[in-house]
N, CA, C and O of each residue as an XYZ file, in Angstrom:
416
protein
N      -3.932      6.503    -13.297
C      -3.632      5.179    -12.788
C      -2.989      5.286    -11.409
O      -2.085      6.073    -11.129
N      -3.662      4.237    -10.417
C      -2.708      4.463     -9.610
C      -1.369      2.805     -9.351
O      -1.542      1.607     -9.573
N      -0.182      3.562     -8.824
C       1.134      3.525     -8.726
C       1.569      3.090     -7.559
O       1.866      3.881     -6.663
N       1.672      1.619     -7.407
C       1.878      0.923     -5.908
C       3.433      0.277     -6.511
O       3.745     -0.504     -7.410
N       4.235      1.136     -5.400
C       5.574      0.466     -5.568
C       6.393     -0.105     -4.073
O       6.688      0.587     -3.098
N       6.633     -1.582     -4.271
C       6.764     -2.372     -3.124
C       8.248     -2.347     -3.318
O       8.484     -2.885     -4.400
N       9.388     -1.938     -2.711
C      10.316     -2.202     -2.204
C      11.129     -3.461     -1.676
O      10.202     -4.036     -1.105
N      12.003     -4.106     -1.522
C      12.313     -5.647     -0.851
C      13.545     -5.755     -0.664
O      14.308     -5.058     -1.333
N      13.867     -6.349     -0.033
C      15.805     -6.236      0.419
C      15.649     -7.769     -0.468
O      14.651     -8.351     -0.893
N      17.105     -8.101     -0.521
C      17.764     -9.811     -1.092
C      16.884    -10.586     -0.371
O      16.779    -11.631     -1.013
N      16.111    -10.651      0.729
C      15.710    -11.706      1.076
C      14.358    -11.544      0.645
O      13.684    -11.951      1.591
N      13.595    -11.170     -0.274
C      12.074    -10.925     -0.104
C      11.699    -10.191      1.244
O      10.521    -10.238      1.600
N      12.508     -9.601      1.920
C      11.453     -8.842      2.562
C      11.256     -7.540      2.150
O      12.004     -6.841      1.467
N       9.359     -7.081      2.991
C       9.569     -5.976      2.301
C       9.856     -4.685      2.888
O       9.461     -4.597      4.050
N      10.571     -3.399      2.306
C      11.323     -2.666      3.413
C      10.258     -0.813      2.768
O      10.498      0.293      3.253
N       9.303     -1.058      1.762
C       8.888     -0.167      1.731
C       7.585     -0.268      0.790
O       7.825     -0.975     -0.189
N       6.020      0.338      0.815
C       5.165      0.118      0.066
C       4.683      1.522     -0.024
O       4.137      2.001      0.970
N       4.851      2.373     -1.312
C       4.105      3.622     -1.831
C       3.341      3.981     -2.577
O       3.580      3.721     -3.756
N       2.150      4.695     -2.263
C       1.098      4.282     -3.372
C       0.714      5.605     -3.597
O       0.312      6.396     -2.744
N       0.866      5.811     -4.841
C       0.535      7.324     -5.698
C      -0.836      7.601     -7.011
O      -1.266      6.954     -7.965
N      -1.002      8.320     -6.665
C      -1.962      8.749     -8.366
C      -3.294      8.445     -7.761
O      -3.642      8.441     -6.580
N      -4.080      8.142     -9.069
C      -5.714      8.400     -9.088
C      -5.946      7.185     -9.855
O      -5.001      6.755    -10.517
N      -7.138      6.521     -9.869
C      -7.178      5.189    -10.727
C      -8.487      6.151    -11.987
O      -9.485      5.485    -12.262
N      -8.402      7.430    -12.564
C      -9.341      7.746    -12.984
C     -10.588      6.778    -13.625
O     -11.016      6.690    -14.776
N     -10.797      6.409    -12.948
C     -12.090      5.006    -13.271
C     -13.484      5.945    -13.298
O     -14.307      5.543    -14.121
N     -13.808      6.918    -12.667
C     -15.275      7.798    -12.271
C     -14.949      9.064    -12.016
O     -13.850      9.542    -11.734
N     -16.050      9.598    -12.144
C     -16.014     10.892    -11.597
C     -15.204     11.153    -10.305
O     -15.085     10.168     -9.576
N     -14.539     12.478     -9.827
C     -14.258     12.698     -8.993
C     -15.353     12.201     -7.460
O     -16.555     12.461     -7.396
N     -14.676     11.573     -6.530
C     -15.897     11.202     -5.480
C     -16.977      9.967     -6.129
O     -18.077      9.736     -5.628
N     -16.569      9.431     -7.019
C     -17.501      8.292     -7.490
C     -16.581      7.256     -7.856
O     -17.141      6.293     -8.380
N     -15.264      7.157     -7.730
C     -14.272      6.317     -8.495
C     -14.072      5.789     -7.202
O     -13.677      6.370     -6.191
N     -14.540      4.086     -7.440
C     -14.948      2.907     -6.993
C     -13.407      2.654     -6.596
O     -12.921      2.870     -5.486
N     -12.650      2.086     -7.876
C     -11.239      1.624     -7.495
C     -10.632      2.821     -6.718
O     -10.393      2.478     -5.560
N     -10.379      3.811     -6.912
C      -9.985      4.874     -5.869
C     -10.211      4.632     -4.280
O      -9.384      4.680     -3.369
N     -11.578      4.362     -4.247
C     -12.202      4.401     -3.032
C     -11.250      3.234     -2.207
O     -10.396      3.445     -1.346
N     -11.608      2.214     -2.656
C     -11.337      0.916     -2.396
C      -9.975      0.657     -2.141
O      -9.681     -0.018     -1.155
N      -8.574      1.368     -3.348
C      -7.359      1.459     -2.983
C      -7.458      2.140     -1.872
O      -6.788      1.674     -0.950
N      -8.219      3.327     -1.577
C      -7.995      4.195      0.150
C      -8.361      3.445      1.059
O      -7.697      3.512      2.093
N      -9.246      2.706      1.028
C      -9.807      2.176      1.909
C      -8.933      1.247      2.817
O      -9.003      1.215      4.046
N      -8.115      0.508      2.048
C      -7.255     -0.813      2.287
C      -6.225      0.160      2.889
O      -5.949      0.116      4.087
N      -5.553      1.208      1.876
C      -4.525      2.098      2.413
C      -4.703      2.507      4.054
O      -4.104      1.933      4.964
N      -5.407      3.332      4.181
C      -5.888      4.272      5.053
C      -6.384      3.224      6.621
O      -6.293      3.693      7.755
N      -6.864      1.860      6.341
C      -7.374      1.153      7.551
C      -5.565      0.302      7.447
O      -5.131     -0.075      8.535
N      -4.913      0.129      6.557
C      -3.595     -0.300      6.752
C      -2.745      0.769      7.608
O      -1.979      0.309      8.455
N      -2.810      1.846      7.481
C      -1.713      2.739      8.066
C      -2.172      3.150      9.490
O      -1.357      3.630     10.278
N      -3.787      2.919      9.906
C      -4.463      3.215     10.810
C      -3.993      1.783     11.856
O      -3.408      2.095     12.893
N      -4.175      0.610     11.667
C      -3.538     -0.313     12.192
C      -2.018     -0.495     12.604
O      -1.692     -0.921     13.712
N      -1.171     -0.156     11.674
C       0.381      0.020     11.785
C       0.600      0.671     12.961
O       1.155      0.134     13.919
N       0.028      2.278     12.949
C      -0.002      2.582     13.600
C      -0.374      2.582     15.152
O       0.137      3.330     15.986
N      -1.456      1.514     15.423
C      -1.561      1.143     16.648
C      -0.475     -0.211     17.079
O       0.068     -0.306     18.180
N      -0.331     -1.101     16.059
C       0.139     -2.504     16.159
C       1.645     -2.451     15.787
O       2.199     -3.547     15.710
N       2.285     -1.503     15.579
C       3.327     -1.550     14.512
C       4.370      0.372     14.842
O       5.457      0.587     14.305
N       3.835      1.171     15.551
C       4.224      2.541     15.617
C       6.038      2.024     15.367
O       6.622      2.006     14.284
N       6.437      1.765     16.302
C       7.954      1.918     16.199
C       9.073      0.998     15.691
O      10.271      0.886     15.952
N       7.934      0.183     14.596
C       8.491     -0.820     13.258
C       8.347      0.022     12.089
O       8.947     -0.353     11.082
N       7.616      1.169     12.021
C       7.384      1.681     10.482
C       7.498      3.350     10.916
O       7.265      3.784     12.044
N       7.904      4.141      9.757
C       7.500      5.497      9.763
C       6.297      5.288      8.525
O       6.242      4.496      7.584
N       5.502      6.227      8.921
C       4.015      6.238      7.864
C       3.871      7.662      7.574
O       3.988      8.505      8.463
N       3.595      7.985      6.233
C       3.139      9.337      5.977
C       2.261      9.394      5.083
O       1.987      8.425      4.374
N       1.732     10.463      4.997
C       0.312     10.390      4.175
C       0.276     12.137      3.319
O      -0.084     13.189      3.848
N       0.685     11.970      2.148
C       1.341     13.247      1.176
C       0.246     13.798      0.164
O      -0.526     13.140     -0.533
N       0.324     14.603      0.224
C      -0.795     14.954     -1.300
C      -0.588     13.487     -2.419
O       0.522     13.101     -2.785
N      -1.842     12.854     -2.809
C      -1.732     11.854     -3.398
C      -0.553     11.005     -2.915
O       0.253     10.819     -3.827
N      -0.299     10.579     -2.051
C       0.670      9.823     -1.710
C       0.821      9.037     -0.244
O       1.083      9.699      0.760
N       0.685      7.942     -0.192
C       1.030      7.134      0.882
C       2.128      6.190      0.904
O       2.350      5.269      0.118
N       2.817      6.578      1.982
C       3.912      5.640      2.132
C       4.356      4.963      3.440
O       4.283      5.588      4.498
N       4.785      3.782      3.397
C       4.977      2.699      4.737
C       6.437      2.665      4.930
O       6.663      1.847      4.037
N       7.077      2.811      5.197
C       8.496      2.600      5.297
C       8.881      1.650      6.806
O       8.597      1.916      7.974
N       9.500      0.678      6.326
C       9.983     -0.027      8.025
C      11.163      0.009      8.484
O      12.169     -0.142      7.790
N      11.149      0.256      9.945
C      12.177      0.605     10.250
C      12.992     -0.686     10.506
O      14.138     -0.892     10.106
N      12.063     -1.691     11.385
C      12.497     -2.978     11.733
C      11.947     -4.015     10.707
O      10.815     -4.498     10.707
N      13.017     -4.280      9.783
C      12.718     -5.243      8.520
C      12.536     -6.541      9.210
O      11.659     -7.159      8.607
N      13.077     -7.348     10.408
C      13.551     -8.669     11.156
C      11.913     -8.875     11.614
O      11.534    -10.043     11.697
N      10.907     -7.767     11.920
C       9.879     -7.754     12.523
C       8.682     -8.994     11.458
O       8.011     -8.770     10.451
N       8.827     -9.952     12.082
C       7.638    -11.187     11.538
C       6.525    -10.561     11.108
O       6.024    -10.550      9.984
N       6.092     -9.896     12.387
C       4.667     -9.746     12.426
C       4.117     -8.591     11.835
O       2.999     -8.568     11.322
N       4.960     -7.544     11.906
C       4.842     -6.560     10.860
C       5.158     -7.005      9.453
O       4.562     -6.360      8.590
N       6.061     -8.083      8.969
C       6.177     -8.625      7.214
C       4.617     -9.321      6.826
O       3.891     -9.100      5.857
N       4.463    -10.090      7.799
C       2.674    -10.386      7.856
C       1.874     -9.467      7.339
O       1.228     -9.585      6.298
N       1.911     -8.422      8.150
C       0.830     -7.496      7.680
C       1.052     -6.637      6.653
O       0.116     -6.046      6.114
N       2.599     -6.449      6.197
C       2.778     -5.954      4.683
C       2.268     -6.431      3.837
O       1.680     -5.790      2.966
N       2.400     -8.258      3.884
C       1.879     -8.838      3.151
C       0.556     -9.337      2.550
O       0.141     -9.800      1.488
N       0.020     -8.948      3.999
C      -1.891     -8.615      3.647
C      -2.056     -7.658      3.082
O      -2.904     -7.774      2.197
N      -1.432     -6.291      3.217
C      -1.842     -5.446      2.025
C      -1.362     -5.479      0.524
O      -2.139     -5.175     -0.381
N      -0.544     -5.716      0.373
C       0.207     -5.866     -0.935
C      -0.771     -7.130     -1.851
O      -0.713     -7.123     -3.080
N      -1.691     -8.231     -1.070
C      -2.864     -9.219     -1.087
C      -3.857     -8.480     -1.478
O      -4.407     -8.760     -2.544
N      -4.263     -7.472     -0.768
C      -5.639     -6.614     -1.305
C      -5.243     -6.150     -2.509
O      -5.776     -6.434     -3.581
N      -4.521     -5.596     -2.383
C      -3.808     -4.152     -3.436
C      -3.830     -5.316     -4.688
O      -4.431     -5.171     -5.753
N      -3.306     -6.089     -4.430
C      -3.410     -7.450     -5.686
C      -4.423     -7.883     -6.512
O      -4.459     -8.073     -7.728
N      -5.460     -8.039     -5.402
C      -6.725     -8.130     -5.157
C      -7.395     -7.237     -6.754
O      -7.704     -7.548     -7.904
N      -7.351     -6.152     -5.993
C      -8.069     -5.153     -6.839
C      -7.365     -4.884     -8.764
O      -7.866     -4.554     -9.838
N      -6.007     -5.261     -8.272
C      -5.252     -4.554     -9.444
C      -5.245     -6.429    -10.523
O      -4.495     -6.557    -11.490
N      -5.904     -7.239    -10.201
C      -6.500     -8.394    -11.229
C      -7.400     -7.647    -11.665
O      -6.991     -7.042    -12.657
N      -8.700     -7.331    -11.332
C      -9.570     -7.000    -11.826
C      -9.856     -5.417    -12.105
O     -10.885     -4.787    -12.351
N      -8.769     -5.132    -11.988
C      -8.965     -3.056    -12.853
C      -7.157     -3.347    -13.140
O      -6.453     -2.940    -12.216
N      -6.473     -3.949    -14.227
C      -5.248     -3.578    -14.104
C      -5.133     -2.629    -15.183
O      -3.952     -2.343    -15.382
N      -5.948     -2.035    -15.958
C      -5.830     -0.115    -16.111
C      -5.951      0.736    -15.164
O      -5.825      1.939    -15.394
N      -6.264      0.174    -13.721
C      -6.646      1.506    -12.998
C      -5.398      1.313    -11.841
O      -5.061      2.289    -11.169
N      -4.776      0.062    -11.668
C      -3.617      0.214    -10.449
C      -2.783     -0.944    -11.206
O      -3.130     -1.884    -11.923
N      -1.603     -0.501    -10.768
C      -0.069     -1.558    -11.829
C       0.563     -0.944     -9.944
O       0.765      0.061     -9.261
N       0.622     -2.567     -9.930
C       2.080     -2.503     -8.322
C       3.385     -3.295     -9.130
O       3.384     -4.240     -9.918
N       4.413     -2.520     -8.599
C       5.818     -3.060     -9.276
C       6.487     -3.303     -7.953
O       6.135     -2.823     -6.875
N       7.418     -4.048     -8.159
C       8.153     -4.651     -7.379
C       9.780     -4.508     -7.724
O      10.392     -5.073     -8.630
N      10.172     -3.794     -6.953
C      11.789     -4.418     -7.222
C      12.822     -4.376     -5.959
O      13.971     -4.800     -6.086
């Protein structure tokens, strides 16, 4: 399964999004929800990084991606947290055996 954990200070914002594991749905290289969680991941951290470099540290770990912000006050970067955490949503209605996002 994969393991999306969203972070948030007292005000709803959000100050961190990490996403771990495998959605074993298919074969290795054939697992659809896999794909699809990278996909969103990987064009999210690729954007940050142009739109966003010195609002977030980003790393990318054996099975593991993580967003961390540096500037929580940043609008326009909470925007675009919030479009992904939308996809990630997205997907985890319709496979919620293959991705569970928690919040706290």
């Amino acid at each position: 399964m994969i393991k999306t954990l969203i972070k948030k200070c007292n005000n709803n914002v959000i100050e961190s999004i990490t996403v771990t594991g495998h959605a074993n749905a298919g074969k290795f290289g054939n697992d659809l929800i896999c794909a699809g969680v990278t996909a969103i991941m990987i064009g999210a951290l690729n954007a940050l990084e142009l739109l966003a470099d010195k609002s977030v540290n980003l790393k990318v770990l054996d099975n593991e991606m993580i967003i961390k912000v540096l500037k929580k006050e940043d609008l326009e970067l909470q925007r675009m947290l919030l479009f992904i955490k939308i996809q990630l949503q997205t997907i985890e209605v319709q496979y919620p055996k293959n991705l569970k996002i928690m919040e706290e």
